[in-house]
MARMARKE-922525 format. One record per residue: residue in one letter; chain; residue number from 1; x, y, z of N, C-alpha, C, O in turn. Coordinates in pm, whole numbers, plus 50000, padded with zeros to 5 digits. Atoms other than C-alpha are relative to their C-alpha. Example, Ala and Ser with C-alpha at 12.3 -4.5 7.8 and 13.67 -1.06 7.14 Angstrom:
<sites>
<A; A; 1; <50089; 49881; 50000>; <51230; 49550; 50780>; <50090; 50120; 50000>; <50194; 50118; 50066>>
<S; A; 2; <49918; 49881; 49994>; <51367; 49894; 50714>; <49923; 50109; 50073>; <49974; 50220; 50090>>
</sites>
This chain:
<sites>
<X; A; 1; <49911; 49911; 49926>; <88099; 40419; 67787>; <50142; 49945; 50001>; <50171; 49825; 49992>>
<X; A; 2; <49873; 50038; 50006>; <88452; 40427; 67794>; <50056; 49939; 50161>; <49984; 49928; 50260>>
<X; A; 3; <49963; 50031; 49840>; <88677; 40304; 68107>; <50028; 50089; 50094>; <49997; 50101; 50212>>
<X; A; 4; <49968; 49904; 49894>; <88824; 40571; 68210>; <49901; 50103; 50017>; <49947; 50209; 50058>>
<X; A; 5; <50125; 49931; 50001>; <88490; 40739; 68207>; <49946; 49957; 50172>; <49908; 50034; 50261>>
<X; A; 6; <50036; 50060; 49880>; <88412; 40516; 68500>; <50089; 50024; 50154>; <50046; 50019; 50269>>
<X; A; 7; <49926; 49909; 49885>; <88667; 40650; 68735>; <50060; 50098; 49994>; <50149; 50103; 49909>>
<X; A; 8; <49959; 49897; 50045>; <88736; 40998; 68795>; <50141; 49997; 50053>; <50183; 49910; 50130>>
<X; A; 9; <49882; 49974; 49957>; <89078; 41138; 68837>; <50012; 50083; 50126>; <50108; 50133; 50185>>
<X; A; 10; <49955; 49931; 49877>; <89012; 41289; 69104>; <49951; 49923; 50142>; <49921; 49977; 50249>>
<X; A; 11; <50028; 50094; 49869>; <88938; 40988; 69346>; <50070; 49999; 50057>; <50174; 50029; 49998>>
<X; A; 12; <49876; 50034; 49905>; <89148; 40930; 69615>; <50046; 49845; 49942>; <50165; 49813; 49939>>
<X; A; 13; <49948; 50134; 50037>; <89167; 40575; 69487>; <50093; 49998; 49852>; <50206; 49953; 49829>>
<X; A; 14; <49957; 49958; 50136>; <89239; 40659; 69149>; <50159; 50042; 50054>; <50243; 49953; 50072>>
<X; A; 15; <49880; 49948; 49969>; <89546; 40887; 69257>; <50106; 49927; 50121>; <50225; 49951; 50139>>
<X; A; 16; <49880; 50060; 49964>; <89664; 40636; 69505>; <50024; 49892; 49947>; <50099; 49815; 50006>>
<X; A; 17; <49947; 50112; 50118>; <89693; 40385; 69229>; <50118; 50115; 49934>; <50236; 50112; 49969>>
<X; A; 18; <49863; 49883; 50068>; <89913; 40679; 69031>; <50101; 50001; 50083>; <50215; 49980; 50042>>
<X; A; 19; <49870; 49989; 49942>; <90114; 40718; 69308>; <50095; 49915; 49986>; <50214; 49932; 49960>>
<X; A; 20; <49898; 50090; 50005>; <90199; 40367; 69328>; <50090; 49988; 49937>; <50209; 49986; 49965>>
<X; A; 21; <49960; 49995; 50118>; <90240; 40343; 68994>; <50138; 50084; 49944>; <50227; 50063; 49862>>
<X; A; 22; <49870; 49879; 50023>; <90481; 40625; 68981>; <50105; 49955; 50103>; <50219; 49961; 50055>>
<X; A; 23; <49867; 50051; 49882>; <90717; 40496; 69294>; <50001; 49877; 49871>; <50069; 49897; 49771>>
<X; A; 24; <49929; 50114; 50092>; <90713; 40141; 69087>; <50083; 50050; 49863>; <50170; 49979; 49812>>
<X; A; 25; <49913; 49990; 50088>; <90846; 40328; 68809>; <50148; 50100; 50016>; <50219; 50153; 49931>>
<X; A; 26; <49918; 49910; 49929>; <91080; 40513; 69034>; <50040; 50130; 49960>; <50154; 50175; 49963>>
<X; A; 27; <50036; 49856; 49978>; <90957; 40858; 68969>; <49918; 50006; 50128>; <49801; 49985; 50161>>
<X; A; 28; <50027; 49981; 49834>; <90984; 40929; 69332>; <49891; 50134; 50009>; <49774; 50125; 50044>>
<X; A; 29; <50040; 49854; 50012>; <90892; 41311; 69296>; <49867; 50034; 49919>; <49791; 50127; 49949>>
<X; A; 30; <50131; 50006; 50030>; <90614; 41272; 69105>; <49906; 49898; 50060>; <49797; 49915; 50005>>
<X; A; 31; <50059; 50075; 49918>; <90454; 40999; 69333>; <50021; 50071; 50142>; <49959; 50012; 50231>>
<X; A; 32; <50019; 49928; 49862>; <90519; 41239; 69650>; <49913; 50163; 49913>; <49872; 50253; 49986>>
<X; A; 33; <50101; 49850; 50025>; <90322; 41557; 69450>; <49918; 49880; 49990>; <49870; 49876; 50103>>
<X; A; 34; <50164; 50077; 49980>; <90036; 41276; 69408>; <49968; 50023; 50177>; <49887; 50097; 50233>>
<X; A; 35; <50026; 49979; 49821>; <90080; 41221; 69818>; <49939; 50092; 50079>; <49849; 50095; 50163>>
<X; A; 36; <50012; 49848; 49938>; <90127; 41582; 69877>; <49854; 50024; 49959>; <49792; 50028; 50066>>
<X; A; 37; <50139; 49972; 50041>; <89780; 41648; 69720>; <49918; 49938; 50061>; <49839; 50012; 50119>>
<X; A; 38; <50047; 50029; 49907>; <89621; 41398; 69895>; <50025; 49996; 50134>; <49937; 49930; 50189>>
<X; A; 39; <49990; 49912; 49920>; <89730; 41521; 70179>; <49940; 50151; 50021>; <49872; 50175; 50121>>
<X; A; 40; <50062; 49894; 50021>; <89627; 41846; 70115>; <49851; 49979; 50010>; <49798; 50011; 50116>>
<X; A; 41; <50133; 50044; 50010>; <89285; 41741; 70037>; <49905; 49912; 50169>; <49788; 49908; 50210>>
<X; A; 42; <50087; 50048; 49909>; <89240; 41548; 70347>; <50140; 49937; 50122>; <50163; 49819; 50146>>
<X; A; 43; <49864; 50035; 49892>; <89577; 41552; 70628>; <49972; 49922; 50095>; <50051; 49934; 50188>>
<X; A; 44; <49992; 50137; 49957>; <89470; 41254; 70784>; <49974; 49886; 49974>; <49912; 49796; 50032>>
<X; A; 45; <49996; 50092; 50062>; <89537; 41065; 70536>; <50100; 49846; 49996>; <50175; 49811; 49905>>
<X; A; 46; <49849; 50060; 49954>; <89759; 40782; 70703>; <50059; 49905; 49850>; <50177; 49875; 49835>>
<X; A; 47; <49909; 50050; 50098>; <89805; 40603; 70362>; <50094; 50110; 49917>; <50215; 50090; 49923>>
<X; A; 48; <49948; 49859; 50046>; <89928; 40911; 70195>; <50179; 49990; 50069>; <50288; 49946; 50034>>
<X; A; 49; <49845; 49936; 49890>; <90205; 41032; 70480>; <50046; 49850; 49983>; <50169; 49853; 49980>>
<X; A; 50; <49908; 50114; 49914>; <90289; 40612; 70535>; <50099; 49976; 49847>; <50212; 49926; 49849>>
<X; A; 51; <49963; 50031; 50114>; <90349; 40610; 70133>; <50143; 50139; 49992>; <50254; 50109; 49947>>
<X; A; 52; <49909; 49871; 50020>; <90556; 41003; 70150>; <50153; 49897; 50098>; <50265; 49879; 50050>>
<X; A; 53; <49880; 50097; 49968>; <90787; 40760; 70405>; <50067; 49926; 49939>; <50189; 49919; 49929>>
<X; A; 54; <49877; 50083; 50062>; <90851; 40509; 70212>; <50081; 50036; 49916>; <50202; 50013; 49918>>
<X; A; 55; <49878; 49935; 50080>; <90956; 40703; 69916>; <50131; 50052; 50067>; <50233; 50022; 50005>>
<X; A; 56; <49887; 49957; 49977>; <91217; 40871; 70124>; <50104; 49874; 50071>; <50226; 49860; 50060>>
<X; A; 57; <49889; 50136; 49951>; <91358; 40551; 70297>; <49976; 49909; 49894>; <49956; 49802; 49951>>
<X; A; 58; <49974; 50081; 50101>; <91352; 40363; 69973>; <50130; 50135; 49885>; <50170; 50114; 49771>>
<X; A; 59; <49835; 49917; 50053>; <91663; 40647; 69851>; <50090; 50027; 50101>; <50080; 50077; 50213>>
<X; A; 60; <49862; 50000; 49885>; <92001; 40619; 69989>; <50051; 50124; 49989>; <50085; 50175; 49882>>
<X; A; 61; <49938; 49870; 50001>; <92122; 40945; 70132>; <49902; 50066; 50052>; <49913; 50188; 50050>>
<X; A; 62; <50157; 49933; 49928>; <91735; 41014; 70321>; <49942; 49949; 50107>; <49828; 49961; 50153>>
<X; A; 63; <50000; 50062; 49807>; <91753; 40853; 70649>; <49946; 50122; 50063>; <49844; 50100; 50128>>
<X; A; 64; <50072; 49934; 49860>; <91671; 41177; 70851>; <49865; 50038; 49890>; <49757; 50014; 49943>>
<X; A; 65; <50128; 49963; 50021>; <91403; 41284; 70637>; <49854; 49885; 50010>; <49736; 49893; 50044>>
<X; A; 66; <50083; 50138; 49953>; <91272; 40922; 70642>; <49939; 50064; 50096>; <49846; 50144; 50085>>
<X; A; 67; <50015; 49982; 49818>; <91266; 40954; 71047>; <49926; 50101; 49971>; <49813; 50063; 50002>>
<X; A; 68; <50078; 49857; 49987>; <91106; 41302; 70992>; <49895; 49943; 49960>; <49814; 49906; 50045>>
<X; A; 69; <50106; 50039; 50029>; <90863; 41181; 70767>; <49899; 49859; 50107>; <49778; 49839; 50115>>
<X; A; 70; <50094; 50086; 49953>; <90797; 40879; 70991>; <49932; 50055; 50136>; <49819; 50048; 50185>>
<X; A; 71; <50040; 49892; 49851>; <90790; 41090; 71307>; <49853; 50015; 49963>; <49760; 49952; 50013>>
<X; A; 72; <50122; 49925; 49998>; <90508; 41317; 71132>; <49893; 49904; 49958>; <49783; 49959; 49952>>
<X; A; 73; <50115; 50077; 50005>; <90285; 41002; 71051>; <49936; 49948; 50149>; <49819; 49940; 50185>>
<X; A; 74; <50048; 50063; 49871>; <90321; 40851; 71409>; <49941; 50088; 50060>; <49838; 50059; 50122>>
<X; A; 75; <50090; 49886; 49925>; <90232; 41212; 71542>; <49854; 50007; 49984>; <49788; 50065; 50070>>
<X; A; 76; <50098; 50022; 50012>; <89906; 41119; 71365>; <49946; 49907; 50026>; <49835; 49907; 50080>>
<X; A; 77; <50067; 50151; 50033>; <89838; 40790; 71332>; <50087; 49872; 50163>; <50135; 49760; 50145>>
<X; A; 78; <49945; 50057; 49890>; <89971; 40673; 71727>; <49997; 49868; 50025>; <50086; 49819; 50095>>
<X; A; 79; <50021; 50170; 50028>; <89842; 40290; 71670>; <50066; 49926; 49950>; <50086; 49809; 49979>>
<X; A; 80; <49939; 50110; 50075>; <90018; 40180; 71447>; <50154; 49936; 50005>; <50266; 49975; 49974>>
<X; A; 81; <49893; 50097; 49935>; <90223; 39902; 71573>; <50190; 49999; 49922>; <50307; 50014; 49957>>
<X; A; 82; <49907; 50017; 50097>; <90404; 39846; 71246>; <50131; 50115; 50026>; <50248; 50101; 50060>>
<X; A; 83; <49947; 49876; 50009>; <90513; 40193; 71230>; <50115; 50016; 50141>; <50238; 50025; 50139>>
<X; A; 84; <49904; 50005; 49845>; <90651; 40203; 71616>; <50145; 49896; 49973>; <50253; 49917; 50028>>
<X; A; 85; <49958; 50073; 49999>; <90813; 39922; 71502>; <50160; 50021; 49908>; <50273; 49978; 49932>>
<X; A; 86; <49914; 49942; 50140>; <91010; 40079; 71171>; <50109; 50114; 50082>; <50232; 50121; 50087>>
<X; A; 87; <49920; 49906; 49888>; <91077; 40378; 71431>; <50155; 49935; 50065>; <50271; 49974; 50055>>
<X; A; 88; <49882; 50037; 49917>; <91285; 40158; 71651>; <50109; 49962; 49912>; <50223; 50003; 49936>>
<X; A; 89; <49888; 50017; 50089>; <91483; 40033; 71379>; <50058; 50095; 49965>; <50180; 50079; 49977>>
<X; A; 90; <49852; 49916; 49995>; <91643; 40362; 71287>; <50014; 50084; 50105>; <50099; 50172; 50100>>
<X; A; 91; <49923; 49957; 49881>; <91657; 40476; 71616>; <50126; 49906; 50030>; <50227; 49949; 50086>>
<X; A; 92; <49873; 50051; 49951>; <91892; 40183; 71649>; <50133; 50038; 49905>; <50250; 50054; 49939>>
<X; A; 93; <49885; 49963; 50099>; <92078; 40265; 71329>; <50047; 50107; 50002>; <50151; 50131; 49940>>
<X; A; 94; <49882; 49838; 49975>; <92186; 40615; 71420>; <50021; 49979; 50181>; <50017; 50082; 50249>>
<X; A; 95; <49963; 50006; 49853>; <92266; 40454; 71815>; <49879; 50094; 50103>; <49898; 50114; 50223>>
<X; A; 96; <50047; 49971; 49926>; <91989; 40621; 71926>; <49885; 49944; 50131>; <49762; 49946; 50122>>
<X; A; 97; <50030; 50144; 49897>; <91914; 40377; 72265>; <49842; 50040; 50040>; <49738; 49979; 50018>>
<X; A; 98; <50149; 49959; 49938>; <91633; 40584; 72434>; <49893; 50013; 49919>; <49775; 49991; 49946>>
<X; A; 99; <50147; 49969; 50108>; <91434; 40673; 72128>; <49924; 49868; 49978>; <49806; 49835; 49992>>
<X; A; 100; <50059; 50191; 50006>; <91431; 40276; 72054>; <49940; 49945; 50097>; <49858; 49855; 50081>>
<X; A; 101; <50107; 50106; 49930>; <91311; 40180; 72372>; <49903; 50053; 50009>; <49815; 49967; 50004>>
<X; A; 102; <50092; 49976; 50014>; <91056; 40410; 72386>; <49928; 49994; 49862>; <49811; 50032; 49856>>
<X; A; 103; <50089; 50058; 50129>; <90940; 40314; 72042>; <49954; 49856; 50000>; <49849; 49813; 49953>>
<X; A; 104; <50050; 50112; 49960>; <90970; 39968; 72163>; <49925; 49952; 50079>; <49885; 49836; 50072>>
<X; A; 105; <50088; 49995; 49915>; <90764; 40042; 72453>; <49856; 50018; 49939>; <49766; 49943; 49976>>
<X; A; 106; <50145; 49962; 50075>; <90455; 40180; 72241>; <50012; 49837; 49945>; <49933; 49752; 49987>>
<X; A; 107; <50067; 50157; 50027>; <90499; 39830; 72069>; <49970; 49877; 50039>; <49929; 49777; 49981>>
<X; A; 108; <50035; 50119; 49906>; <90477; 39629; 72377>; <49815; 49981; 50045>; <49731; 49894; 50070>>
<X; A; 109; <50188; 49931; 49941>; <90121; 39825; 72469>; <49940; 49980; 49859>; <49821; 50008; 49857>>
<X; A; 110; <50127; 50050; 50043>; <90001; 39699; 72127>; <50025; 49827; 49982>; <49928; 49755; 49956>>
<X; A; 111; <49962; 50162; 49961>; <90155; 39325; 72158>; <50088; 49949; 50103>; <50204; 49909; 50088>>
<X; A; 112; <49987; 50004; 49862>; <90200; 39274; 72488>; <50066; 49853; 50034>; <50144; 49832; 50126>>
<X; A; 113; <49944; 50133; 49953>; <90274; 38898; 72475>; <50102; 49930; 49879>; <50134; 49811; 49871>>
<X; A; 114; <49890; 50070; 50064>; <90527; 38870; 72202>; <50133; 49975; 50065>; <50137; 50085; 50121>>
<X; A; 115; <49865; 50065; 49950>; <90862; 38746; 72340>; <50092; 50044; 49961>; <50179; 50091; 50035>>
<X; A; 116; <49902; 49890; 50095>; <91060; 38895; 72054>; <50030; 50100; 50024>; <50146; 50140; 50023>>
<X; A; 117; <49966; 49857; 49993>; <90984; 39231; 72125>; <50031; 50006; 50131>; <50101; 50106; 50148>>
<X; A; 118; <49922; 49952; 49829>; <91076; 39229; 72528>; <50119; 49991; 49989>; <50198; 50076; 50031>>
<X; A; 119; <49846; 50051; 50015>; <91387; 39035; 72427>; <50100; 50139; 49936>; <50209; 50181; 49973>>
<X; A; 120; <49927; 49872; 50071>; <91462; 39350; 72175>; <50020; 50116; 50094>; <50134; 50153; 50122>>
<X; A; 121; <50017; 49914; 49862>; <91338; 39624; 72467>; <50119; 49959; 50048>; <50230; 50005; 50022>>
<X; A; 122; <49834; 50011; 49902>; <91578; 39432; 72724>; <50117; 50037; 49923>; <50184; 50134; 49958>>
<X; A; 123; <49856; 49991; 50042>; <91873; 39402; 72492>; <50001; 50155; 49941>; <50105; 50162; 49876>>
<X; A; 124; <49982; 49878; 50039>; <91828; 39793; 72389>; <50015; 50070; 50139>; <50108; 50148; 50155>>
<X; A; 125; <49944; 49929; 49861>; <91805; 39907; 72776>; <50135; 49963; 50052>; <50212; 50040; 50110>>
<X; A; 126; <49886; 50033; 49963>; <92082; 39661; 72826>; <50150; 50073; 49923>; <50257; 50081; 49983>>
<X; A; 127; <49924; 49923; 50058>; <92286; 39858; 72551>; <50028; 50123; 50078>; <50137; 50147; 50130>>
<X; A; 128; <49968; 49897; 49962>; <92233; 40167; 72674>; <50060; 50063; 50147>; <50085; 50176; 50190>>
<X; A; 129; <49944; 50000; 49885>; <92355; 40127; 72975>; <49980; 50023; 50134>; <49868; 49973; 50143>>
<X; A; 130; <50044; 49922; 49849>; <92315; 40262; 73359>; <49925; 49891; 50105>; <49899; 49775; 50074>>
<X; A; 131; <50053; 50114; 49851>; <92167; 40082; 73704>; <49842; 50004; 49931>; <49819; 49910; 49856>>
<X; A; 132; <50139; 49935; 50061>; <91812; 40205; 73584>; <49927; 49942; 49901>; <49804; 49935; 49898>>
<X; A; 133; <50008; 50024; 50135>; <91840; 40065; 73236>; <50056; 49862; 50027>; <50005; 49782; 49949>>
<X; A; 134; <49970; 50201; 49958>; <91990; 39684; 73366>; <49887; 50008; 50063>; <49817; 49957; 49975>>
<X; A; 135; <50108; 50013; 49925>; <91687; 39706; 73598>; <49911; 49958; 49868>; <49894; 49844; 49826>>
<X; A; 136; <50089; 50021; 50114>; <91461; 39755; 73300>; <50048; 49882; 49893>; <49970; 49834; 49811>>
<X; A; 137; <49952; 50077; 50170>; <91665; 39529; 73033>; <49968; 49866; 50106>; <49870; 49811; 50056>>
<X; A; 138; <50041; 50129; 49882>; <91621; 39215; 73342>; <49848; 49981; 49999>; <49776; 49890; 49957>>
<X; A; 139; <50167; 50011; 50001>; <91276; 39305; 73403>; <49925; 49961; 49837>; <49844; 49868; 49838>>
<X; A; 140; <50073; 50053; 50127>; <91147; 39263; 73015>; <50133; 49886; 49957>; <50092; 49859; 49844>>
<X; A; 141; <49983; 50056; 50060>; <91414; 39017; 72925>; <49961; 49903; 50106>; <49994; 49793; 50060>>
<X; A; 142; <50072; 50121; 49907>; <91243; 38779; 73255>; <49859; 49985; 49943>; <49796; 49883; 49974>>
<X; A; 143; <50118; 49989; 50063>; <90931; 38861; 73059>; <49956; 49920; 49834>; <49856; 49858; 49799>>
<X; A; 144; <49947; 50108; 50089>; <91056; 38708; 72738>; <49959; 49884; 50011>; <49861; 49819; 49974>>
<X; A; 145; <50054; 50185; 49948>; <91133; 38378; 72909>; <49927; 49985; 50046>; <49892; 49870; 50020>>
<X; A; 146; <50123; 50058; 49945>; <90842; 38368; 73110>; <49890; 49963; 49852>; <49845; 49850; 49833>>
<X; A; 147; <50061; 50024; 50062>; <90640; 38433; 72803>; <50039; 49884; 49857>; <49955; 49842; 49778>>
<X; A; 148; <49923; 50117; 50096>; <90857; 38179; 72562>; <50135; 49941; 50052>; <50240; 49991; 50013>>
<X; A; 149; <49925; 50030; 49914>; <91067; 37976; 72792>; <50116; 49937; 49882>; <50213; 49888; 49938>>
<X; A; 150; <49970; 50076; 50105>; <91217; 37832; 72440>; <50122; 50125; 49917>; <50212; 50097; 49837>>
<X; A; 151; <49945; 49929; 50045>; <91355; 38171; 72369>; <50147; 50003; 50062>; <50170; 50058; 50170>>
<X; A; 152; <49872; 49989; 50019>; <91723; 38125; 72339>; <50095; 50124; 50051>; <50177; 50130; 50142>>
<X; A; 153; <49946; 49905; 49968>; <91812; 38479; 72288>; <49990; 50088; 50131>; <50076; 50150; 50193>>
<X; A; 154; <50045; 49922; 49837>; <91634; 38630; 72600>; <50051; 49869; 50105>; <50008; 49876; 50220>>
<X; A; 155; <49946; 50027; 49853>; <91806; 38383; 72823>; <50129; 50033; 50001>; <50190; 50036; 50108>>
<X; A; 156; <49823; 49931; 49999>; <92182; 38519; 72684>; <49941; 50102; 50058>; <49944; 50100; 50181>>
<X; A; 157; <50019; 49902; 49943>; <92039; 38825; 72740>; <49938; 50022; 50151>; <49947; 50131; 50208>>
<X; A; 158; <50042; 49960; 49856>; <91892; 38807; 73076>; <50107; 49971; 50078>; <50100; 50022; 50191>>
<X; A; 159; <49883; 50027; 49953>; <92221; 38680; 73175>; <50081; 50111; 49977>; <50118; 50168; 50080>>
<X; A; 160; <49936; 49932; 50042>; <92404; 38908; 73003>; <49947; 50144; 50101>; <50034; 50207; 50162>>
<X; A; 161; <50057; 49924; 49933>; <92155; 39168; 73179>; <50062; 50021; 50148>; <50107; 50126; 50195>>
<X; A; 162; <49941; 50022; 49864>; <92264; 39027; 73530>; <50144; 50019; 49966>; <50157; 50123; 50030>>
<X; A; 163; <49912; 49964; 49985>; <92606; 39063; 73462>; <49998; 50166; 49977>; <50017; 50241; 50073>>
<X; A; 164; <49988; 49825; 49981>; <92599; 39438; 73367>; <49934; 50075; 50105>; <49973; 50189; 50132>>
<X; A; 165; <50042; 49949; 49837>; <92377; 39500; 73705>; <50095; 49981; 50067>; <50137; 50089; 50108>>
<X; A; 166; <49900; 50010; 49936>; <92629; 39389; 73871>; <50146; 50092; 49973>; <50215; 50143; 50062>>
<X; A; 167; <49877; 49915; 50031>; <92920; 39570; 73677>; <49930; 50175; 50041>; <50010; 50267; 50057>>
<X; A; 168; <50064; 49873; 50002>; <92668; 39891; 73726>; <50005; 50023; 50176>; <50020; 50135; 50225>>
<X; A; 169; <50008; 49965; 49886>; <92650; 39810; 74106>; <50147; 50021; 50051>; <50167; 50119; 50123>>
<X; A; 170; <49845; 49972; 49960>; <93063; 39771; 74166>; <50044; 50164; 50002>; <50115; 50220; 50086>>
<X; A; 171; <50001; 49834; 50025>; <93031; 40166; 74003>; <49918; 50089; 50115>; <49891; 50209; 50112>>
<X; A; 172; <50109; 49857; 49934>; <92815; 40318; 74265>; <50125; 49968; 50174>; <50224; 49896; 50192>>
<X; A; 173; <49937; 49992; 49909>; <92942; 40372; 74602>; <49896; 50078; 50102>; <49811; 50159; 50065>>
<X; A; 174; <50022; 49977; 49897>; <92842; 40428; 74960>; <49859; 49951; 49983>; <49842; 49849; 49917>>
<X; A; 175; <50123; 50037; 50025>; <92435; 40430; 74992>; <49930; 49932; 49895>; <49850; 49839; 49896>>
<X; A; 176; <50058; 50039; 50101>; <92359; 40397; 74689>; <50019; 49851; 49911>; <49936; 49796; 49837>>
<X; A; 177; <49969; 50132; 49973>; <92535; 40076; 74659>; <49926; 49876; 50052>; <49884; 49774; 49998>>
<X; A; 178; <50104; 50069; 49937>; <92356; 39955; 74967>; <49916; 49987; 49946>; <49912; 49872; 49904>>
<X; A; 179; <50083; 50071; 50040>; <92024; 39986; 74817>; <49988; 49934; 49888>; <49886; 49865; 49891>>
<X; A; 180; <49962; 50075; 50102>; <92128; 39831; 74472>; <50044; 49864; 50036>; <50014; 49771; 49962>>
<X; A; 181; <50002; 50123; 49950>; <92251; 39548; 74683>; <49898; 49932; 50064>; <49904; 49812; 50089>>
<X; A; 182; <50114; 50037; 49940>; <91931; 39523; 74836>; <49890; 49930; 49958>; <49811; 49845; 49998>>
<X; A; 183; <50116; 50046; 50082>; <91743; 39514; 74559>; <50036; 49873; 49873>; <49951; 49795; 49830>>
<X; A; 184; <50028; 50123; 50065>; <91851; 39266; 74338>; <50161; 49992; 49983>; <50175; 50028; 49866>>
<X; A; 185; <49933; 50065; 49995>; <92218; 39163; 74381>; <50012; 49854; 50003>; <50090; 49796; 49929>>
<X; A; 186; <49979; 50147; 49967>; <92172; 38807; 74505>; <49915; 49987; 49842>; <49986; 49932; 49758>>
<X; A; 187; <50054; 50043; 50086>; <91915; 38786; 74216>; <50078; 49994; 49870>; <50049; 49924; 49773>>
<X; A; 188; <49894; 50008; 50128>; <92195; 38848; 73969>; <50075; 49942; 50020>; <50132; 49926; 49913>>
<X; A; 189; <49872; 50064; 49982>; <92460; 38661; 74100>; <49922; 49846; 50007>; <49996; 49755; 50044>>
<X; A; 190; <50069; 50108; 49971>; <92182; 38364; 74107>; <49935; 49984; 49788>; <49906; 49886; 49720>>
<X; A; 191; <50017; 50060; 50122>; <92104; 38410; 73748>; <50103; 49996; 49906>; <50077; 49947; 49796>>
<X; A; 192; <49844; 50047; 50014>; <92486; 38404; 73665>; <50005; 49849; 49978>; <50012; 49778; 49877>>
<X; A; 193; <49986; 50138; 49975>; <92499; 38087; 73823>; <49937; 49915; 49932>; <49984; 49813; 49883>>
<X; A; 194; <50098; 50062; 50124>; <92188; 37994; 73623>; <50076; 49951; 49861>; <50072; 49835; 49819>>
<X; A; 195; <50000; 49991; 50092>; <92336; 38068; 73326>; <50125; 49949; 49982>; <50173; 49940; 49869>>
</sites>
């Protein structure tokens, strides 16, 4: 018997070897009709949709369809860490603060004790600004150092954190002041001093 006798063309394995094969030879468009078909054949196919991504974020000038395409994998495939992870990155590259932390949030709930990723969380709430969002960027960048007391960057940033609570509380006025001073003023003006 011959070889290619031994596997049909119409395996899923088979055709996601072609696909590859076809992106490595950068026939994009013919490695997304392989995709598209397996897809077709079976739409929860997370290698399929994670491969239709990369083709489009491996060409410059396909950033939102990327995001689109990565969107419609995560809409399926909600686990995957990696993926949450890719998310936040061009949420940060088109400034988008909230999308990133909630992408960075899904990747805290599947690695809960990395250090890295709170440090990233804080310093993305701390970007984006508001009393609300220093609350949150303090709270995961104290989470950081607790969990890697060695981490460098999460102690600029938890500093850095406390100072913008503070520049966030000078902005409010009357009540709302009060309870912002209530709640964690001294604690910022104490990790100032810390720092």
């Amino acid at each position: 018997t011959s070889s290619t006798s031994l596997v049909s063309k119409e395996s899923s394995r088979y055709r996601r070897l072609l696909g590859m094969c076809l992106e490595a030879s950068g026939d994009y468009d013919g490695a997304s009709a392989v995709y598209d078909r397996l897809l077709k054949d079976n739409p929860s196919n997370g290698y399929a949709s994670k491969r239709k991504y990369c083709i489009l974020a491996a060409q410059p000038g396909k950033e939102t369809e990327a995001m689109q395409a990565l969107n419609d994998y995560l809409s399926k495939h909600s686990g995957d860490i990696a993926a949450w992870n890719k998310m936040a990155e061009a949420c940060l590259a088109t400034s988008d603060f909230q999308g990133a932390a909630y992408c960075y949030e899904e990747v805290i709930l599947g690695c809960p004790l990395d250090s890295s990723i709170h440090a990233k969380l804080g310093e993305v709430y701390c970007t984006a600004g508001g009393l609300a969002n220093a609350k949150l960027a303090r709270k995961h960048l104290a989470q950081a150092v607790q969990l890697d007391p060695n981490n460098l960057r999460a102690w600029y940033g938890l500093i850095a954190a406390a100072e913008g609570y503070l520049e966030e509380v000078e902005r409010l006025s009357g009540k709302g002041r009060k309870e912002a001073e209530e709640e964690g003023v001294e604690v910022a003006k104490e990790l100032i001093k810390f720092g």
